[in-house]
MDTraj code that builds the backbone (N, CA, C; nanometers):
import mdtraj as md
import numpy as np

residues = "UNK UNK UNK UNK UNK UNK UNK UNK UNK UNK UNK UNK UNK UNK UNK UNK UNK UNK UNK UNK UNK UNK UNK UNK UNK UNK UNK UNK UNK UNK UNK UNK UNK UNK UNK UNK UNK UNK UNK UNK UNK UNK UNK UNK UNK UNK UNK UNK UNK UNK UNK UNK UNK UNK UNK UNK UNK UNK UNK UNK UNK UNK UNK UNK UNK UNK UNK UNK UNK UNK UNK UNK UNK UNK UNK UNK UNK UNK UNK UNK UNK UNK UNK UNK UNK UNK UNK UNK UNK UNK UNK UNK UNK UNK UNK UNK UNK UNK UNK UNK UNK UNK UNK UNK UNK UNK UNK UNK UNK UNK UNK UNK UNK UNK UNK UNK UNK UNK UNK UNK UNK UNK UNK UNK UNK UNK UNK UNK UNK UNK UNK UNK UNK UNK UNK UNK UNK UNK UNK UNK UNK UNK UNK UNK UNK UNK UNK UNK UNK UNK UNK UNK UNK UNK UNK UNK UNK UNK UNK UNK UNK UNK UNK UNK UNK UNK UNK UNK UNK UNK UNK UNK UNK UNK UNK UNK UNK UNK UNK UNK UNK UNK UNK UNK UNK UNK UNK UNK UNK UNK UNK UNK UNK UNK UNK UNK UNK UNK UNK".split()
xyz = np.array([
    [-4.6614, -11.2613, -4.5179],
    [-4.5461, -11.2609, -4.4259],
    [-4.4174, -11.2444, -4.5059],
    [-4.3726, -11.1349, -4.4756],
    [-4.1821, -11.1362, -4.5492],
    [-4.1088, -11.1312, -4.4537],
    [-4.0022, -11.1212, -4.5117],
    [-3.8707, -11.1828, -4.4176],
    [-3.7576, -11.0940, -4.4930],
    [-3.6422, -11.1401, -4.4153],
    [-3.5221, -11.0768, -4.4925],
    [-3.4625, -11.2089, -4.5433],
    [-3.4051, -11.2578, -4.6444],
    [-3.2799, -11.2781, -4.6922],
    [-3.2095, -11.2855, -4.7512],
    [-3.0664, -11.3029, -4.7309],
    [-2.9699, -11.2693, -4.7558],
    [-2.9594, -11.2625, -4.9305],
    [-2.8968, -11.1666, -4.9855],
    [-2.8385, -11.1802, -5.1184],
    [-2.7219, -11.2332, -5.1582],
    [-2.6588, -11.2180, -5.0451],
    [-2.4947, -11.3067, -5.1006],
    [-2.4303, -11.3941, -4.9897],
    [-2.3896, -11.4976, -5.0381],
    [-2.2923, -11.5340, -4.8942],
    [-2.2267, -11.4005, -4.8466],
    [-2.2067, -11.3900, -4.7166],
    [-2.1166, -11.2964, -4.6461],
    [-2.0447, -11.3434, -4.5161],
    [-1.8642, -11.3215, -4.5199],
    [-1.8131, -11.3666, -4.4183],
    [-1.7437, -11.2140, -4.3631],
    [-1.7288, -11.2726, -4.2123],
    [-1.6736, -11.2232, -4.1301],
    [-1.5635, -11.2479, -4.0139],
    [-1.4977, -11.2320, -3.9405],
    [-1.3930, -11.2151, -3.8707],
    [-1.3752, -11.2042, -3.7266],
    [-1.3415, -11.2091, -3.6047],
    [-1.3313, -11.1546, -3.5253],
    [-1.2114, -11.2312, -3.4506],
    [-1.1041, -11.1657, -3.3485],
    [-1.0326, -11.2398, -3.2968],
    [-1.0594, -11.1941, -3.1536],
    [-1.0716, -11.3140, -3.0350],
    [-1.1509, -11.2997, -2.8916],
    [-0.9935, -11.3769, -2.8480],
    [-0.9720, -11.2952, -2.7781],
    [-0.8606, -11.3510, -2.6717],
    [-0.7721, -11.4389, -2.7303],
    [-0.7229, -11.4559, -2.8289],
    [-0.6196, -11.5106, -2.9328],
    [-0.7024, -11.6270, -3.0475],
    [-0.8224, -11.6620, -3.0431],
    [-0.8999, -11.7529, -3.0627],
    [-0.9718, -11.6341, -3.2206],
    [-0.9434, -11.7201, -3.3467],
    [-0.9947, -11.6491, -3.4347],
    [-1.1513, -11.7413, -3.4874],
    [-1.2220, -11.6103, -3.4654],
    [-1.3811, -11.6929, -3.4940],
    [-1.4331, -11.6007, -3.6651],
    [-1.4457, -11.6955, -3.7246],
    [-1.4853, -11.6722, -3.8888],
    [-1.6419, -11.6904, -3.9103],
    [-1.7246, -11.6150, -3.9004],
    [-1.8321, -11.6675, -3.9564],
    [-1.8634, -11.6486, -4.0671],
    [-1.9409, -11.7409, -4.1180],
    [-2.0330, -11.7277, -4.2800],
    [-2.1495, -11.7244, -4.2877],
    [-2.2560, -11.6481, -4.3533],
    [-2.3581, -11.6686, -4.3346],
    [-2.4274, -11.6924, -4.5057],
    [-2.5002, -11.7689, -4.5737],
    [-2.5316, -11.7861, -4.6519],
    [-2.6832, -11.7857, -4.6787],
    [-2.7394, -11.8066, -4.7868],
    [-2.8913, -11.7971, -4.7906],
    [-2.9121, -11.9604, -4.8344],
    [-3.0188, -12.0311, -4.7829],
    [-3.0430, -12.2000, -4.8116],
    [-3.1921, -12.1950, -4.8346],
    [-3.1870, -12.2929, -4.9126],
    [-3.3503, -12.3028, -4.9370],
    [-3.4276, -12.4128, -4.8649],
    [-3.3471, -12.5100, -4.7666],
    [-3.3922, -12.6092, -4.7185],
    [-3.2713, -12.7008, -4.6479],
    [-3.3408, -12.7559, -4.5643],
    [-3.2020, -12.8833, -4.4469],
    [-3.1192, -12.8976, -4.5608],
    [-3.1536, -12.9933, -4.6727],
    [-3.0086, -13.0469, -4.7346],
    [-2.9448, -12.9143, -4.8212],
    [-2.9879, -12.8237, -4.8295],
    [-2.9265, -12.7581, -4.8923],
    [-2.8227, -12.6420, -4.7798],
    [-2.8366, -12.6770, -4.6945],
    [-2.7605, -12.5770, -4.6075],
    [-2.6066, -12.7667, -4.5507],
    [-2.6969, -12.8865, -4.5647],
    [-2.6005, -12.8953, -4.5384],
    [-2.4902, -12.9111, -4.6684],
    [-2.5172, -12.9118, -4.7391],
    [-2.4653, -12.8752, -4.8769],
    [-2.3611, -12.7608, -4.8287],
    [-2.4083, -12.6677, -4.8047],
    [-2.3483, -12.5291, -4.7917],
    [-2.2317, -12.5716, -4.6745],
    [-2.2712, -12.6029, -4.5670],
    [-2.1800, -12.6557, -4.4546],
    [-2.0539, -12.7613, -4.5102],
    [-2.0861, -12.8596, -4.6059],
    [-1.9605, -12.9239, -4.6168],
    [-1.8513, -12.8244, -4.7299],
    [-1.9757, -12.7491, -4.7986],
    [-1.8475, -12.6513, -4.8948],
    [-1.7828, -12.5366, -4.7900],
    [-1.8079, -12.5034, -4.7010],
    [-1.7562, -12.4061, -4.6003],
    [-1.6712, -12.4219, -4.4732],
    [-1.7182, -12.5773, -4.4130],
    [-1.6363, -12.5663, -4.2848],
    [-1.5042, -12.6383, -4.3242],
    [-1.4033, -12.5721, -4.2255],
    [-1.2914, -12.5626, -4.2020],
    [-1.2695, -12.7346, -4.1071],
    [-1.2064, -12.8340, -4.1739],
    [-1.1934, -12.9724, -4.1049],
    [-1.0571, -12.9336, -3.9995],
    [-0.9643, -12.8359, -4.0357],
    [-0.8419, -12.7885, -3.9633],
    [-0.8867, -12.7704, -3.8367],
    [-1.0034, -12.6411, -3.8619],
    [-1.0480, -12.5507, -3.7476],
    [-1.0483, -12.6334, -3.6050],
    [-1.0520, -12.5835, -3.4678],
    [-1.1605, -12.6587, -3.3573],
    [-1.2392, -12.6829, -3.3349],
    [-1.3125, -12.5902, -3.4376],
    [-1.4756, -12.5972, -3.3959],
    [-1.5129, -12.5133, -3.5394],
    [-1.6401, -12.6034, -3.5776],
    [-1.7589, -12.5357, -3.6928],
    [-1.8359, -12.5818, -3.6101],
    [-1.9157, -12.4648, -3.5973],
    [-2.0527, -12.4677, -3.4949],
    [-2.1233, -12.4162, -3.6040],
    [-2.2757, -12.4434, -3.5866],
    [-2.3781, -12.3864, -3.7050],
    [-2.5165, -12.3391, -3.6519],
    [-2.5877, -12.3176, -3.7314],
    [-2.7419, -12.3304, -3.7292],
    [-2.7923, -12.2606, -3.8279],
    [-2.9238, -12.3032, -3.8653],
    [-3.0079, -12.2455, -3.9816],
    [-3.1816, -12.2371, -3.9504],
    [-3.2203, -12.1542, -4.0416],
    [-3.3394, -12.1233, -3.9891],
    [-3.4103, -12.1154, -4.1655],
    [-3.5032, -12.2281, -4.1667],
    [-3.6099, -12.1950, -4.3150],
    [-3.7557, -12.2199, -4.2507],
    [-3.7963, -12.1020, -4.2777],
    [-3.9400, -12.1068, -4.1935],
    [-3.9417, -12.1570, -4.0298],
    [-3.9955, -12.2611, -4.0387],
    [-4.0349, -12.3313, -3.8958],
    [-3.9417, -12.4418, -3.8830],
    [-3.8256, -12.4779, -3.9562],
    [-3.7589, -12.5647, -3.9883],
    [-3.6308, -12.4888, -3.8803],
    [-3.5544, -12.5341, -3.8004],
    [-3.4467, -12.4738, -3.7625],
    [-3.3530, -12.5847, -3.7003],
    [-3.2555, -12.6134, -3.6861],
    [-3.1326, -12.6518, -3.6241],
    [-3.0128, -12.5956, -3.5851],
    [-2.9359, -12.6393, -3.4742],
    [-2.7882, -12.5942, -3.4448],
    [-2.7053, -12.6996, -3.3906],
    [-2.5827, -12.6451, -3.3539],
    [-2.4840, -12.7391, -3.3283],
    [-2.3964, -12.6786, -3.2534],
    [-2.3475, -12.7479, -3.1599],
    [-2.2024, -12.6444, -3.0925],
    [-2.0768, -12.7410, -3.1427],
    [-2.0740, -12.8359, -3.2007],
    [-1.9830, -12.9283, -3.2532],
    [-1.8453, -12.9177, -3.1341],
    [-1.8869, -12.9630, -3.0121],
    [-1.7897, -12.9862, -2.9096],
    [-1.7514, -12.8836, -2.7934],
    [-1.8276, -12.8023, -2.8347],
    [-1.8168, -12.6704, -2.7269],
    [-1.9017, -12.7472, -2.6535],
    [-1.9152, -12.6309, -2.4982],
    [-1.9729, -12.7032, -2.3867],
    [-2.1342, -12.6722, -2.4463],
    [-2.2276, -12.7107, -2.3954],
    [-2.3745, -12.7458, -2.4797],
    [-2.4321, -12.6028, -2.4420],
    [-2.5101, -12.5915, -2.5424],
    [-2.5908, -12.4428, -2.5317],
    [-2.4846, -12.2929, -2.5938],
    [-2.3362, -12.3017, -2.5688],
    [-2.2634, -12.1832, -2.5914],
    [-2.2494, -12.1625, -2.7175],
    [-2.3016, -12.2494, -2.8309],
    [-2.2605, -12.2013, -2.9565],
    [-2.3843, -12.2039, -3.0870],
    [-2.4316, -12.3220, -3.0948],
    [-2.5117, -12.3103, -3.1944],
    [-2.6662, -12.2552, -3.1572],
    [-2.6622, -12.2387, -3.0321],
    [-2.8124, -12.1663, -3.0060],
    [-2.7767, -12.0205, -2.9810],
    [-2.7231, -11.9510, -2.9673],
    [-2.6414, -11.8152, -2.9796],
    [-2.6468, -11.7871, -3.1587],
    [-2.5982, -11.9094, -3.1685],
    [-2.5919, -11.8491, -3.3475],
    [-2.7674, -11.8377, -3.4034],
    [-2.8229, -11.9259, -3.3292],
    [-2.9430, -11.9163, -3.4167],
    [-3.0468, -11.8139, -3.3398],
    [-2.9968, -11.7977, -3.2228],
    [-3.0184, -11.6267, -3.1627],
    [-2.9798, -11.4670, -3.2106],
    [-2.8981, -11.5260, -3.2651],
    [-2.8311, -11.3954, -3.3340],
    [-2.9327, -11.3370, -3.4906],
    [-2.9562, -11.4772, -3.5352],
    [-3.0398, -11.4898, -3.6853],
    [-3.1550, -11.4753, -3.6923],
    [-3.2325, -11.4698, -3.5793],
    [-3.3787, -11.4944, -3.5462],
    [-3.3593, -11.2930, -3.4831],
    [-3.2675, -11.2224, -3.4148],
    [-3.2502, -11.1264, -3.3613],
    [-3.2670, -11.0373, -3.4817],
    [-3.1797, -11.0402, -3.6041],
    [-3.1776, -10.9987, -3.7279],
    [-3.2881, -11.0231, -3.8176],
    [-3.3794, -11.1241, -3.7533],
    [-3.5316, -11.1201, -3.8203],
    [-3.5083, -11.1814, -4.0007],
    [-3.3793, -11.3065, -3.9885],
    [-3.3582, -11.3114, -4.1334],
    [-3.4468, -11.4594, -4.1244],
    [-3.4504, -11.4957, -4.2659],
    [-3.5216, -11.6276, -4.2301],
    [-3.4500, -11.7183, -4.3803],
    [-3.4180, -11.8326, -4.4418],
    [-3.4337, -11.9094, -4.4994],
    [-3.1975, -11.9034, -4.5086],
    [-3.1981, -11.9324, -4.4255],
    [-3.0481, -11.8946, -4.3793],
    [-2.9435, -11.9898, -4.2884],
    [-2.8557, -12.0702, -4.3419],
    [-2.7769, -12.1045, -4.2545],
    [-2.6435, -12.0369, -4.1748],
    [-2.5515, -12.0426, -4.1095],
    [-2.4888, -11.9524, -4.0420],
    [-2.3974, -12.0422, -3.9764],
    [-2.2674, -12.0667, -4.0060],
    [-2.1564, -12.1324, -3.9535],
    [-2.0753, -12.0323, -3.9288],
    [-2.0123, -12.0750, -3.7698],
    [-1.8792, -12.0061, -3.6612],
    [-1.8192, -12.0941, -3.7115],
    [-1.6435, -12.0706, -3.7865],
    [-1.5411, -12.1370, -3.7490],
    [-1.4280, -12.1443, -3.6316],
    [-1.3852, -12.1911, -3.5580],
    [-1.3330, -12.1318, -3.4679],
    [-1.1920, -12.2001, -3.4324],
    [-1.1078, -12.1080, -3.4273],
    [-0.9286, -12.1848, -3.3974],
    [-0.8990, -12.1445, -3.2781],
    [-0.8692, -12.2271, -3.2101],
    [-0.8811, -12.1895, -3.0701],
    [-0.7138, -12.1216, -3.0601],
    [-0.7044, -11.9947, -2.9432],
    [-0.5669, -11.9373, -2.9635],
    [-0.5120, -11.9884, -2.8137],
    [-0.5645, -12.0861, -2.7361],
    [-0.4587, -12.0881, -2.6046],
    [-0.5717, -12.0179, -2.4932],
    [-0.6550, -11.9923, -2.5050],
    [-0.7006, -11.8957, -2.3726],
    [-0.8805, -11.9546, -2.3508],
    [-0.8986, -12.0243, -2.2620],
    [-1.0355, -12.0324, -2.2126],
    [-1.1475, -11.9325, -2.2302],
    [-1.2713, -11.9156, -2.2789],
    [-1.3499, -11.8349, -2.2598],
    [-1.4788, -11.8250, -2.1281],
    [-1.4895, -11.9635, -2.1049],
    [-1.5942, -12.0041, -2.0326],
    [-1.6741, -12.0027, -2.1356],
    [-1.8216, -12.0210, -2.0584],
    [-1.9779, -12.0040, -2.0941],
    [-2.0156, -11.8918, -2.1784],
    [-2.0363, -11.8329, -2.0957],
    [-2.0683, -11.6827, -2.1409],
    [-2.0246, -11.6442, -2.2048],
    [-1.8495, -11.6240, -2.1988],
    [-1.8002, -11.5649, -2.3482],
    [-1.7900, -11.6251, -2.4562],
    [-1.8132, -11.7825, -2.4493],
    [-1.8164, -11.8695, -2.5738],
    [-1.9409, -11.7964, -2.6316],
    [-2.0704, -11.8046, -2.5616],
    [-2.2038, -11.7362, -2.6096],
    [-2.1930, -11.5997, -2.6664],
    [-2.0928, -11.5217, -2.6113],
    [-2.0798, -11.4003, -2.6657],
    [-2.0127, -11.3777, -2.7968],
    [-1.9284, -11.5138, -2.7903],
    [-1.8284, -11.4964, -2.9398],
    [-1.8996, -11.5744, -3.0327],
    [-1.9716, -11.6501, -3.0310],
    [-2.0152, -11.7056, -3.0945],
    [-2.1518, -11.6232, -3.1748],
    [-2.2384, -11.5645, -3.0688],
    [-2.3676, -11.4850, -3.1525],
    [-2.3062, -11.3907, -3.1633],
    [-2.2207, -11.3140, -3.0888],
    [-2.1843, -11.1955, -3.1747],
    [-2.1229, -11.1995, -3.2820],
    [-2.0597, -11.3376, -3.3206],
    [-1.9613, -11.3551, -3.5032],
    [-2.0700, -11.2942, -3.5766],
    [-2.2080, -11.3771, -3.5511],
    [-2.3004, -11.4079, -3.6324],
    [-2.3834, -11.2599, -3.6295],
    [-2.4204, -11.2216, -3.5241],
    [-2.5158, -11.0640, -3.4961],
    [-2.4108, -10.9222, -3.6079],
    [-2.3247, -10.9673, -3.5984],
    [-2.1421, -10.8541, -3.6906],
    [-2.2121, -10.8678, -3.7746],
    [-2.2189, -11.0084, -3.8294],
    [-2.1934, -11.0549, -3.9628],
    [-2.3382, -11.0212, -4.0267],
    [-2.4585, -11.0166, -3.9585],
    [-2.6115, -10.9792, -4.0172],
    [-2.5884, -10.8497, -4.0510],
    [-2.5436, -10.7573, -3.9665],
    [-2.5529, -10.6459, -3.9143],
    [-2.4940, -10.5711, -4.0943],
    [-2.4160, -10.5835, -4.1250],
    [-2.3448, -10.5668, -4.2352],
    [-2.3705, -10.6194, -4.3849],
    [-2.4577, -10.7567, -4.3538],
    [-2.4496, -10.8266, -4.4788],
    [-2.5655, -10.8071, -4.5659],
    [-2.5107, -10.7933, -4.7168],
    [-2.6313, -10.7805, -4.8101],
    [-2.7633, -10.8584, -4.7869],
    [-2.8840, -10.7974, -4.7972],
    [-3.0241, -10.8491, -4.8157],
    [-3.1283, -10.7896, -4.8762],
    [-3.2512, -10.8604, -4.8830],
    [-3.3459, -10.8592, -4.9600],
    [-3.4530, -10.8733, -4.8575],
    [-3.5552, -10.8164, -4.9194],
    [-3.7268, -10.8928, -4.8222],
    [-3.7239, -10.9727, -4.9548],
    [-3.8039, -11.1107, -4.8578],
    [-3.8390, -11.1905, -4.9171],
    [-4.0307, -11.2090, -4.9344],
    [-4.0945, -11.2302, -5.0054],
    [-4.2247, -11.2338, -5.0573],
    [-4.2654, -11.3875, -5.0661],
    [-4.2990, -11.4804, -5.0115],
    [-4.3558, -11.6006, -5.0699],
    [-4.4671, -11.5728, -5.1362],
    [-4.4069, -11.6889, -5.2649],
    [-4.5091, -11.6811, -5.3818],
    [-4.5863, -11.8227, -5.4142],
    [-4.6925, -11.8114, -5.5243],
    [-4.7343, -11.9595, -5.5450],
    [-4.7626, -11.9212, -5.6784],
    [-4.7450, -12.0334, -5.7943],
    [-4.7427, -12.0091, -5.9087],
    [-4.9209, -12.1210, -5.9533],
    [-4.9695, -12.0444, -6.0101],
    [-5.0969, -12.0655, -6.0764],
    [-5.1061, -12.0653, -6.1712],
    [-5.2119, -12.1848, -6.1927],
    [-5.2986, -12.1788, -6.3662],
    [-5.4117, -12.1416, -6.3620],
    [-5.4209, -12.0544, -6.4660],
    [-5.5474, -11.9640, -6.4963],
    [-5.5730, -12.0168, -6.6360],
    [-5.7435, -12.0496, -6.6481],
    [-5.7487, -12.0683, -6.8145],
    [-5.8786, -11.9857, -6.8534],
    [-5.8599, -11.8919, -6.9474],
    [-5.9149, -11.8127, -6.9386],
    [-5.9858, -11.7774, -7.1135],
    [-6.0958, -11.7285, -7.1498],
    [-6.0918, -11.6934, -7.2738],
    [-6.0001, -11.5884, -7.3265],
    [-6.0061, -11.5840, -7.4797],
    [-5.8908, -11.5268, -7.5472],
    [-5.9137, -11.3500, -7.4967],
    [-6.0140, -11.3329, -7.4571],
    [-6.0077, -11.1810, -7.5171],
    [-5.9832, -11.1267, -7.3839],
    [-5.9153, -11.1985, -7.2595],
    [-5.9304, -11.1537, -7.1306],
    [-5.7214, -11.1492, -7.1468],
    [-5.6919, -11.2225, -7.2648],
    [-5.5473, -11.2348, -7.1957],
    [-5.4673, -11.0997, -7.1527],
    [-5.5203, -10.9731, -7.1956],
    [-5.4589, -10.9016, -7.1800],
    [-5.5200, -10.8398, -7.0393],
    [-5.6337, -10.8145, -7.0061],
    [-5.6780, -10.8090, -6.8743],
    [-5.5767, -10.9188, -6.7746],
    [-5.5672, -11.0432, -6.7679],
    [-5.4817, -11.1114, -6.6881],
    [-5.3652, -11.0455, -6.6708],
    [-5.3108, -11.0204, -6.7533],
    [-5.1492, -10.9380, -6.7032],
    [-5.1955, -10.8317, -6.6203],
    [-5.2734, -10.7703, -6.6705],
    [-5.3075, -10.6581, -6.5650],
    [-5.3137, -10.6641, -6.4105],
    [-5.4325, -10.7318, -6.4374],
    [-5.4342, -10.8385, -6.2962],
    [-5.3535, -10.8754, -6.2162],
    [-5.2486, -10.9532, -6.2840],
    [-5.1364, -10.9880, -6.2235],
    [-5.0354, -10.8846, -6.1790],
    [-4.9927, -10.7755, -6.2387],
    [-4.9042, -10.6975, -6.1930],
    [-5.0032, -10.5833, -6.0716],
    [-5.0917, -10.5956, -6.0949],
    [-5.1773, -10.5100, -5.9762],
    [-5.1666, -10.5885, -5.8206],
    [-5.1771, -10.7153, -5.8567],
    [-5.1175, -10.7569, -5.7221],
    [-4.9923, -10.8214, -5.6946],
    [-4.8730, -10.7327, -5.7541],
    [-4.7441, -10.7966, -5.7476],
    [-4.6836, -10.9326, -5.8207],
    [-4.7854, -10.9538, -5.8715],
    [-4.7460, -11.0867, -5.9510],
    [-4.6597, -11.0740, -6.1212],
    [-4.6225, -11.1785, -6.1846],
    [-4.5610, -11.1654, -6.2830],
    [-4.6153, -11.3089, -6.3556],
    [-4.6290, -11.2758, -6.4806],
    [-4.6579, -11.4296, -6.5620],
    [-4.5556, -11.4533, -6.6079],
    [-4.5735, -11.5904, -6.5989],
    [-4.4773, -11.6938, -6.6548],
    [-4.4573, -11.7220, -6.7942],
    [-4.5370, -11.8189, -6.8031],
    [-4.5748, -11.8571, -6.9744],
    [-4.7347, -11.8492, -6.9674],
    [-4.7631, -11.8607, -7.0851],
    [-4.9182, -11.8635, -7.1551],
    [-4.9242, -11.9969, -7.2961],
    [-5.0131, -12.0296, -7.2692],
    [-5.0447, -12.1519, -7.4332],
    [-5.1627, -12.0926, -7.4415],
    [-5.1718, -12.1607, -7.5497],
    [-5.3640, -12.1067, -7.6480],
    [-5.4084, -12.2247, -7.6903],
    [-5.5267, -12.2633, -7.6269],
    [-5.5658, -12.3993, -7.6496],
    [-5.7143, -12.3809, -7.6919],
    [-5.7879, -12.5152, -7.7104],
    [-5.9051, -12.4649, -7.7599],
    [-6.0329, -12.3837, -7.7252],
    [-5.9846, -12.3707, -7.5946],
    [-6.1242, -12.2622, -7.5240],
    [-6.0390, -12.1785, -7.4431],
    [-5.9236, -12.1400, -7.4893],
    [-5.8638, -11.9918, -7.4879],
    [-5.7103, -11.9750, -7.4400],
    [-5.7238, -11.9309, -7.3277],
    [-5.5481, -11.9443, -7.2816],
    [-5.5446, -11.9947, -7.1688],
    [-5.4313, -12.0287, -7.1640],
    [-5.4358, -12.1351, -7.0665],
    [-5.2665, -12.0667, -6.9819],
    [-5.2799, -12.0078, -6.8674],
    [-5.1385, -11.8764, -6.8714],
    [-5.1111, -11.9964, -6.7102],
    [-4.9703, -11.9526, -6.6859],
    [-4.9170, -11.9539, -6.5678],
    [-4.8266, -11.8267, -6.4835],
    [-4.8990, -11.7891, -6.3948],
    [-4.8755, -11.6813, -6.2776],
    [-4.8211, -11.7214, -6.1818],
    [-4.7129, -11.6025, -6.1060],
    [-4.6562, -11.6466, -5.9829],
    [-4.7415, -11.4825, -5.8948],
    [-4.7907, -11.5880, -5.8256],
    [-4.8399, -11.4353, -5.7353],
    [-4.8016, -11.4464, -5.5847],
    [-4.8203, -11.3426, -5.5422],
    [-4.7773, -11.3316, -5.3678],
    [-4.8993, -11.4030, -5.3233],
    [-4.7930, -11.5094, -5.2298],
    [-4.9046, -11.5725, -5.1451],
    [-5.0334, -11.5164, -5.0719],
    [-5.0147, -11.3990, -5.0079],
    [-5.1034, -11.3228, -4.9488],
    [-5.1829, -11.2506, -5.0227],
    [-5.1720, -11.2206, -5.1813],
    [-5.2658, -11.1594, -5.2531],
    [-5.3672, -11.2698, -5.3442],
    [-5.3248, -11.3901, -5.3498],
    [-5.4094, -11.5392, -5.4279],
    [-5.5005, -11.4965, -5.3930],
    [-5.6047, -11.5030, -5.2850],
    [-5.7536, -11.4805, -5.2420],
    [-5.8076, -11.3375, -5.3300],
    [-5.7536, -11.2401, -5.3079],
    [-5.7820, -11.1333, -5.3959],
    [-5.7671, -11.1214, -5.5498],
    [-5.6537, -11.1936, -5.5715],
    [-5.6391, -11.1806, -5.7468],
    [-5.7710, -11.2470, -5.8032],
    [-5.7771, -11.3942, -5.7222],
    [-5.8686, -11.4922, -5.8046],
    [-6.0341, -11.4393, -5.7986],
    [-6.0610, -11.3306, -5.7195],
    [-6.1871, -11.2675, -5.6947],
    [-6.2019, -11.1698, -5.8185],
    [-6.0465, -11.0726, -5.7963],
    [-6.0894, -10.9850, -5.8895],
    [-6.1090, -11.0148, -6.0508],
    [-6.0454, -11.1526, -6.0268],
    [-6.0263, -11.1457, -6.2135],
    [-6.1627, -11.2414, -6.2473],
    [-6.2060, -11.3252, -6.1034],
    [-6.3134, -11.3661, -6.1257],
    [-6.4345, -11.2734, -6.1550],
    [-6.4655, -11.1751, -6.0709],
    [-6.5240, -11.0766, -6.1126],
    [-6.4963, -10.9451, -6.3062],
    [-6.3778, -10.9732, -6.2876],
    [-6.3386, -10.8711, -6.4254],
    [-6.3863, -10.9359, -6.5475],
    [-6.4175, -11.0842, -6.5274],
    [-6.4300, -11.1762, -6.6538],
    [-6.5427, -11.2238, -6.6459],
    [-6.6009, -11.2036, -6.5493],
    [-6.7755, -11.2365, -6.5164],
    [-6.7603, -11.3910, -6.5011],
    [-6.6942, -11.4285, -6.4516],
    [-6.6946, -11.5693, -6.4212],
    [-6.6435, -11.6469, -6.5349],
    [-6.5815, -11.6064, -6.6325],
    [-6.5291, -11.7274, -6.7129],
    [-6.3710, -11.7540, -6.7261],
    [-6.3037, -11.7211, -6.5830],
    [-6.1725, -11.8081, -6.5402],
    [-6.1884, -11.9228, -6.4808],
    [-6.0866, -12.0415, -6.4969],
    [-6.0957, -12.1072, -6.4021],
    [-5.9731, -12.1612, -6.3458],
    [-5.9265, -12.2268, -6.2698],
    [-5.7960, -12.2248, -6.2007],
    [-5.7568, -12.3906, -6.2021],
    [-5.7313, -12.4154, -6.2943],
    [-5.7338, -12.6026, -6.3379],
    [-5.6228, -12.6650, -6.2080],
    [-5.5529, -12.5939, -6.1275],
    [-5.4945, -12.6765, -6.0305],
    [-5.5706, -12.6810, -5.8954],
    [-5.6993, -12.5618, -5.8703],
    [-5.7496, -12.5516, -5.8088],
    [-5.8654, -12.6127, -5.7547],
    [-5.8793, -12.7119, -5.6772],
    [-6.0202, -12.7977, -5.6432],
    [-6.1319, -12.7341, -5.6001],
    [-6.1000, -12.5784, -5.4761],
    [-6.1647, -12.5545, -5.4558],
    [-6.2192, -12.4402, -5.5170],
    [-6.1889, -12.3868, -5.6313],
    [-6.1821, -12.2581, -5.7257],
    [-6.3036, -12.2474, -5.7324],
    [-6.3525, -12.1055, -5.7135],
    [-6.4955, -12.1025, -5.7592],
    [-6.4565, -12.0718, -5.9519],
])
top = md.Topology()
chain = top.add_chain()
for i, resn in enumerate(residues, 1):
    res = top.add_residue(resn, chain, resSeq=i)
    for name in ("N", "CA", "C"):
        top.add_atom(name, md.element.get_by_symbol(name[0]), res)
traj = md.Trajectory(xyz[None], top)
């Protein structure tokens, strides 16, 4: 499963009926780290920092005083629309004198955020899992192989007394296949020392 996200913080702008709405959108690796991101970003001046973030299955929002539903579920509509994932996303908002209602709060609010995807640097993202392989000496160079055939990259390697002992980061979705093929390439003499169920 990949995803998009983001490569850089990216902000944006918009002014709705005298009312200037700022969004930011940043990349987070987890709850405290977005709210991390939220206290270095929102505006205490502003009327409103509304938010939401999305890491995996993990998601939250906020309308921080707007009427309920018009702001932080719009934002995390907008982020889920853009198909980004491991991402928080704060509206600042100064209110200019003029009512929006419902609807256009919802409109100014996911559309800060839908602008702001629409434009902003990204990446696919790959989840990975990093492995130990211990392997005899004369395979170490077969292992790299291995590894870059299914997208993977090694880490470090030691040499211990019954051979090498390497660490790999491979794509989650290729683990089942790497550990076959190299099980097979080496005739069975890898073994995967973090692995319980390793053949």
């Amino acid at each position: 499963m990949t995803s998009k996200v983001l490569s850089k913080t990216h902000t944006n702008e918009a002014e709705i009926k005298k009312s200037l709405f700022i969004g930011m959108c940043g990349r987070i690796d987890s709850a405290d780290h977005f709210f991390d991101f939220l206290a270095q970003h929102q505006d205490l001046n502003a009327t409103h920092n509304c938010w939401a973030f999305r890491v995996g299955q993990t998601y939250r929002f906020n309308d921080d005083g707007e009427p309920s539903g018009t702001a932080g579920k719009p934002i995390l509509a907008a982020i889920d629309g853009a198909g980004f994932d491991r991402i928080g996303a704060i509206v600042i908002r100064h209110y200019g004198g003029i009512k929006l209602g419902t609807g256009g709060l919802a409109r100014a609010y996911g559309g800060t955020i839908a602008k702001n995807l629409q434009v902003a640097p990204w990446e696919q993202w790959i989840p990975t899992s990093e492995l130990h392989v211990q392997l005899p000496f004369e395979f170490s160079q077969l292992l790299f192989k291995v590894t870059e055939d299914h997208g993977g990259e090694a880490i470090d390697q030691t040499f211990n007394e019954t051979g090498v002992l390497a660490a790999v980061k491979i794509p989650d979705q290729q683990i089942k296949q790497f550990k076959k093929d190299l099980n097979n390439q080496t005739r069975g003499q890898v073994s995967f020392p973090d692995d319980a169920n390793a053949s």
